[in-house]
C-alpha positions as CSV (number, residue, x, y, z in Angstrom):
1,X,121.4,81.9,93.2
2,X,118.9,84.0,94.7
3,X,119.3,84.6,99.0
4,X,116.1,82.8,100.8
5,X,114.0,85.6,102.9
6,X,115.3,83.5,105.9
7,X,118.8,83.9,104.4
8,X,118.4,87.8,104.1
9,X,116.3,88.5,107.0
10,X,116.5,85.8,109.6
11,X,113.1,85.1,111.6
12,X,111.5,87.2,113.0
13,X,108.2,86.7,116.2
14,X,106.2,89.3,113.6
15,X,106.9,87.2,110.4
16,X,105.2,84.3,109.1
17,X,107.1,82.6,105.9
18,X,104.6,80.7,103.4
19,X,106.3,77.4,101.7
20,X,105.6,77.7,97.9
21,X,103.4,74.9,97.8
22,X,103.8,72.1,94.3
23,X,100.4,73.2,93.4
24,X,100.8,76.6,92.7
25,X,104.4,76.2,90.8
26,X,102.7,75.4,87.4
27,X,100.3,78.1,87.2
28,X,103.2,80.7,88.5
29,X,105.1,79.4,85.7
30,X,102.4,80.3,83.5
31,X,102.1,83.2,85.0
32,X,105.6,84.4,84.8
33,X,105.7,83.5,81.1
34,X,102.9,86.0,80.4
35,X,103.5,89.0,82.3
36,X,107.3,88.8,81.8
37,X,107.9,90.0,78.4
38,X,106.5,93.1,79.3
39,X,108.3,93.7,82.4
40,X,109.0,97.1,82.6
41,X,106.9,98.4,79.9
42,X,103.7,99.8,81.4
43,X,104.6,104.1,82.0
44,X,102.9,106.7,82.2
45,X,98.9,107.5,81.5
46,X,98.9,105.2,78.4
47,X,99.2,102.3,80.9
48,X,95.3,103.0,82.7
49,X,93.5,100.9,79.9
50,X,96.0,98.0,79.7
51,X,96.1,97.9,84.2
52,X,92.2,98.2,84.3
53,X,92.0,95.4,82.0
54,X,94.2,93.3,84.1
55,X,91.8,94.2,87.1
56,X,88.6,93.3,85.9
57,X,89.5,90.0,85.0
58,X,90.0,89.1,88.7
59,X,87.1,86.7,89.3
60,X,84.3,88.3,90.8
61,X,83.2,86.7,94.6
62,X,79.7,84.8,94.9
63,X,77.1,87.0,96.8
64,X,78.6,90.1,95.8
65,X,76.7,93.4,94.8
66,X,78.1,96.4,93.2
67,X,77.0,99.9,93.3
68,X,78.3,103.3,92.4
69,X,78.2,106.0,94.7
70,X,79.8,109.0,96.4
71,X,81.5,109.5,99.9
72,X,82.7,112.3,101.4
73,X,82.6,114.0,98.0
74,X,84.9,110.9,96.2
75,X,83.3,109.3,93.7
76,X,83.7,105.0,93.6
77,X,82.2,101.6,93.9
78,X,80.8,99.7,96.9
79,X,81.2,95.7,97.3
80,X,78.6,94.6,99.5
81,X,78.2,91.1,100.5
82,X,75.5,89.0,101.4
83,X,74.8,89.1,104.9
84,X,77.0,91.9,105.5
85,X,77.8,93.2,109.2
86,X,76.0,96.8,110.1
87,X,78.4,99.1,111.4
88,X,81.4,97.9,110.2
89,X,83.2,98.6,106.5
90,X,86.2,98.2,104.9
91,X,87.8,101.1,102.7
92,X,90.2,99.4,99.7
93,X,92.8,102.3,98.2
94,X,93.4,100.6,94.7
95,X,97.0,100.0,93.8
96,X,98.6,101.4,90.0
97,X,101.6,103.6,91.2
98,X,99.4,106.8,91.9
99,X,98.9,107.1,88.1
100,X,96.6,104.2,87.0
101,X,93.7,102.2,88.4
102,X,90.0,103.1,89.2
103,X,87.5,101.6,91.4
104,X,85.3,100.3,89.1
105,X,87.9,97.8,87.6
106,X,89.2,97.0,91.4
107,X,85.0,96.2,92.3
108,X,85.9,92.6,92.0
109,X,89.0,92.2,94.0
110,X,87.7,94.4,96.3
111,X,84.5,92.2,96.2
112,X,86.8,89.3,97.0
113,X,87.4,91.1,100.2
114,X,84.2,91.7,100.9
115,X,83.4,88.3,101.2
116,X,86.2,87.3,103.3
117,X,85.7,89.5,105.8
118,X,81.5,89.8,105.9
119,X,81.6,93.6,105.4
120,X,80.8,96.2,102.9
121,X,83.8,97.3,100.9
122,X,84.1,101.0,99.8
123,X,87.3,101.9,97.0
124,X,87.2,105.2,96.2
125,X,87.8,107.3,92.7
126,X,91.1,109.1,94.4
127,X,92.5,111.5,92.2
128,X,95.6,110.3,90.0
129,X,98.9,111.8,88.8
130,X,100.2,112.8,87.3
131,X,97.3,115.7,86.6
132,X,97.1,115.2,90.3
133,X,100.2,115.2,91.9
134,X,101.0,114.4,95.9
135,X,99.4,115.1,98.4
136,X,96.0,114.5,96.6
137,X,95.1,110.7,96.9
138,X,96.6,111.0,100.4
139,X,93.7,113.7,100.9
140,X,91.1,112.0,98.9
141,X,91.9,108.8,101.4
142,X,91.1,110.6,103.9
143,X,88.1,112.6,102.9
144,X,86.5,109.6,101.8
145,X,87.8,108.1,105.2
146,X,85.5,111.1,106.8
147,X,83.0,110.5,104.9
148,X,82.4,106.8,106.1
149,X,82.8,108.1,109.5
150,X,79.9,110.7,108.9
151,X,77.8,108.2,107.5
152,X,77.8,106.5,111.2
153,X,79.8,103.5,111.1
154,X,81.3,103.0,114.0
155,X,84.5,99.8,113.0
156,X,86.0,100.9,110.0
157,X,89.4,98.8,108.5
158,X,91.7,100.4,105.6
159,X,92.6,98.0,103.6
160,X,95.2,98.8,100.1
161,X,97.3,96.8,97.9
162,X,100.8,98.2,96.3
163,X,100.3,102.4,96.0
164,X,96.8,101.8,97.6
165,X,98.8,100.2,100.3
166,X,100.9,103.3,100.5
167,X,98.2,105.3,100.7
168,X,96.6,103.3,103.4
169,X,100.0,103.1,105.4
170,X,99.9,106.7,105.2
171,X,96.2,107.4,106.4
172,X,96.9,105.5,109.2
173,X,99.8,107.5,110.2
174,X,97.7,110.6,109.8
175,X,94.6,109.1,111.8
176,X,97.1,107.9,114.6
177,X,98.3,111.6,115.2
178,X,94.4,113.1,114.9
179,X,93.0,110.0,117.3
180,X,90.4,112.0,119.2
181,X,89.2,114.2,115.5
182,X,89.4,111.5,113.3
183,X,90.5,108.5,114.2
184,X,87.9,106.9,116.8
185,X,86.1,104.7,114.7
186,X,89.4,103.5,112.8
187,X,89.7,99.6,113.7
188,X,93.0,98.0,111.8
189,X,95.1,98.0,108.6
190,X,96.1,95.8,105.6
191,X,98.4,96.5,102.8
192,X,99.1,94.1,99.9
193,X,102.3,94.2,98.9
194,X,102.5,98.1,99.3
195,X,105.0,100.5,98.2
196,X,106.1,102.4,102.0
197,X,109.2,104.4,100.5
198,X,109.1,106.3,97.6
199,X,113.0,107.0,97.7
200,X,113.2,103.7,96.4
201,X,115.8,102.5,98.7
202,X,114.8,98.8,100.1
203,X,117.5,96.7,99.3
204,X,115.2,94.1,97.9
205,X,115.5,96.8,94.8
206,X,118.5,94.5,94.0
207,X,118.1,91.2,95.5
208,X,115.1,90.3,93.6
209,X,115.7,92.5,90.5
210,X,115.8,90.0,88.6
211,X,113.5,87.7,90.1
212,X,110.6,90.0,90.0
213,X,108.8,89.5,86.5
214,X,106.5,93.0,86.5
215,X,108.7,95.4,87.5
216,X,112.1,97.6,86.7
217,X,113.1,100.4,89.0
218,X,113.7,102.9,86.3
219,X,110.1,102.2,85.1
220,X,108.9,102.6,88.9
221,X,111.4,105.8,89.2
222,X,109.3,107.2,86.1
223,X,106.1,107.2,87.7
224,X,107.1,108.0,91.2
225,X,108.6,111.5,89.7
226,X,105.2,112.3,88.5
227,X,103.3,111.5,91.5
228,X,105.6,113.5,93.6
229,X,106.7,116.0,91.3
230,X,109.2,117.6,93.1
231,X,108.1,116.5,96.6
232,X,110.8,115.1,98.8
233,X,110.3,111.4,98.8
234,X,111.3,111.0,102.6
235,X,108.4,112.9,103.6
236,X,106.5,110.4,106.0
237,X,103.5,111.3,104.4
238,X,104.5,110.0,100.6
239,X,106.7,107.6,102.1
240,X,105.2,106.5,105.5
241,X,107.9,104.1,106.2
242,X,109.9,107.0,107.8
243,X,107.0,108.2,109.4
244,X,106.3,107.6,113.4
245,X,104.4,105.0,113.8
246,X,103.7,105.0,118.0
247,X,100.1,104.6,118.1
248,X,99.8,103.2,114.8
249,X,96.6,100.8,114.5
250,X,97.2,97.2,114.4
251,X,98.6,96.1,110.9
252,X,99.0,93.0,108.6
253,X,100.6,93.0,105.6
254,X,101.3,90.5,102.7
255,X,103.8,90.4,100.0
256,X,105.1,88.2,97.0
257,X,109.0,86.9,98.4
258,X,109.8,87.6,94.7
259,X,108.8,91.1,94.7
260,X,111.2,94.3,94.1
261,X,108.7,95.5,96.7
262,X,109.6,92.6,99.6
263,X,111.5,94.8,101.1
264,X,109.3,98.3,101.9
265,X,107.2,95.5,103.6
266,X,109.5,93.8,106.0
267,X,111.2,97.8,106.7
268,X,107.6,98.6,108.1
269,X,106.5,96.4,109.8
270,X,110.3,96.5,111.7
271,X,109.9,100.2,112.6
272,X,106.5,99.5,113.4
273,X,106.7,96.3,115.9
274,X,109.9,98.5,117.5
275,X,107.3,101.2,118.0
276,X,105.2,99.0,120.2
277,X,102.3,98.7,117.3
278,X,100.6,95.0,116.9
279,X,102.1,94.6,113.1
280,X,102.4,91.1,111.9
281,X,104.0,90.3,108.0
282,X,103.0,87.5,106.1
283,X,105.8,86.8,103.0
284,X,104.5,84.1,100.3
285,X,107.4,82.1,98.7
286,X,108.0,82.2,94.9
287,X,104.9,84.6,94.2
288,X,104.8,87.8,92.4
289,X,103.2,91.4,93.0
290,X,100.0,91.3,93.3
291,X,99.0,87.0,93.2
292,X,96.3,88.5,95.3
293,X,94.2,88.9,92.2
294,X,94.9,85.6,91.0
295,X,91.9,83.6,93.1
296,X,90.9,80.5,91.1
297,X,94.3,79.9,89.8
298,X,96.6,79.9,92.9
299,X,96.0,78.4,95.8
300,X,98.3,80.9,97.6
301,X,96.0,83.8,96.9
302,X,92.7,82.1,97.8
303,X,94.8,81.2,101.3
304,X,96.1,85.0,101.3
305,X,92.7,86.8,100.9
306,X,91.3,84.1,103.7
307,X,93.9,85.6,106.3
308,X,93.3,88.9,105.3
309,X,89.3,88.3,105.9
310,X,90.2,86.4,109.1
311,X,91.8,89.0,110.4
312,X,89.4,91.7,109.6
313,X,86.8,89.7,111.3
314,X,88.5,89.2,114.5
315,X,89.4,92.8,114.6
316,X,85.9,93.8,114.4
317,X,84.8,91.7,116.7
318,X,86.6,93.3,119.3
């Protein structure tokens, strides 16, 4: 029988455990039962058309408005709410391993953030491996990042689920050694169930091997080697849960209790509340990688996406 996080972690003051609620088991289920026979499966370039179509069918966020566009020289989509806050915007890195994804299939998840958090959303176009191998997302993250910042707005939040959480783990650690060149207008962070070490050494690698439907770790070895391609993956940069993280900005993070990925999560935000940075982890019970995207048919990701906005609100606010 699987170990409870309790069970494998213990509690923590900078860890919040979400029951899996009766609601939510049927359409997991479900869920499971789909995505499960082709665990594994999805390699390589051949996987972009198969990913994007799983990302544009995340439902789309009432009072939304999408528009392409350029920023600091990356090319992507903006989400802009109704109503939206001047000054302030969010930056979404997509997730797909480094090698798939695009910001015009992300427009609606991002959108979904959007809303939440009563700011314009920016996801850039960063470039993908493996024609682009590290460090170029990292750079395009941050270009784009400069961009923002040249454009005047003075609160901006980095938000990025699974690689797009790496990447965003990984700006942060850049911005929080270049605070007085770059990193002024940097408010907070957010990663989604994000990959923070590309060695692929977290433990939950085994413990929920088998209870995490999506993923195998030779599939995930596969398209880590052509992202790095050759790079050591302990450099803090590609792996930012060995970077130093004093004078990190605040950071939440979320993540599926059933994901191989639970434990580059709770590794973080460890090093990170032992480094004396405001990092808070929120781990949902019995749901996969990224239930984010599922709004409208779990009740867990419309709760999820609520914190997240929540907290980028009160962050801004500040």
């Amino acid at each position: 029988m699987q170990k409870t996080f309790l069970e494998l972690y213990g509690s923590a003051s900078w860890s919040v455990l979400h029951s899996f609620e009766a609601e939510d088991r049927a359409s997991m289920a479900a869920m499971r039962a789909a995505v499960e026979p082709m665990k594994g499966t999805l390699r390589g370039t051949a996987a972009r058309v198969p990913f994007d179509g799983i990302m544009e069918h995340v439902a789309a966020a009432e009072g939304v408005s999408y528009e392409a566009d350029e920023v600091g020289g990356i090319a992507g989509w903006w989400c802009r709410p109704e109503g939206a806050a001047a000054g302030r915007v969010v930056m979404h890195l997509h997730g797909g391993w480094f090698n798939w994804g695009s910001a015009k299939a992300y427009r609606n998840f991002a959108g979904q953030i959007a809303a939440r958090a009563g700011a314009a959303v920016f996801v850039p176009d960063y470039r993908l491996a493996p024609e682009h191998p590290f460090p170029a997302a990292a750079d395009d993250a941050l270009a784009a990042y400069r961009g923002l910042v040249e454009r005047g707005f003075a609160k901006i939040a980095i938000t990025g689920d699974s690689a797009g959480g790496n990447l965003a783990l990984g700006l942060l650690v850049r911005l929080a050694a270049r605070v007085e060149e770059d990193g002024k207008a940097l408010v907070v962070g957010v990663a989604l169930s994000p990959v923070t070490d590309l060695a692929l050494a977290g433990s939950s690698w085994e413990t929920r091997a088998e209870a995490d439907p999506v993923f195998t770790k030779e599939q995930v070895a596969g398209l880590v080697e052509g992202y790095l391609s050759g790079h050591a993956a302990e450099d803090p940069l590609a792996s930012p849960v060995y970077a130093e993280l004093k004078g990190l900005a605040p950071v939440c993070m979320h993540v599926g209790d059933d994901e191989v990925l639970l434990d580059d999560s709770v590794r973080f935000v460890e090093r990170a509340v032992a480094a004396g940075v405001d990092a808070r982890l929120e781990v949902w019970e019995g749901m996969l990688h990224g239930f984010a995207g599922s709004v409208g048919r779990l009740k867990a990701s419309s709760e999820a996406l609520g914190l997240v906005g929540e907290f980028l609100r009160e962050r801004f606010a500040e």
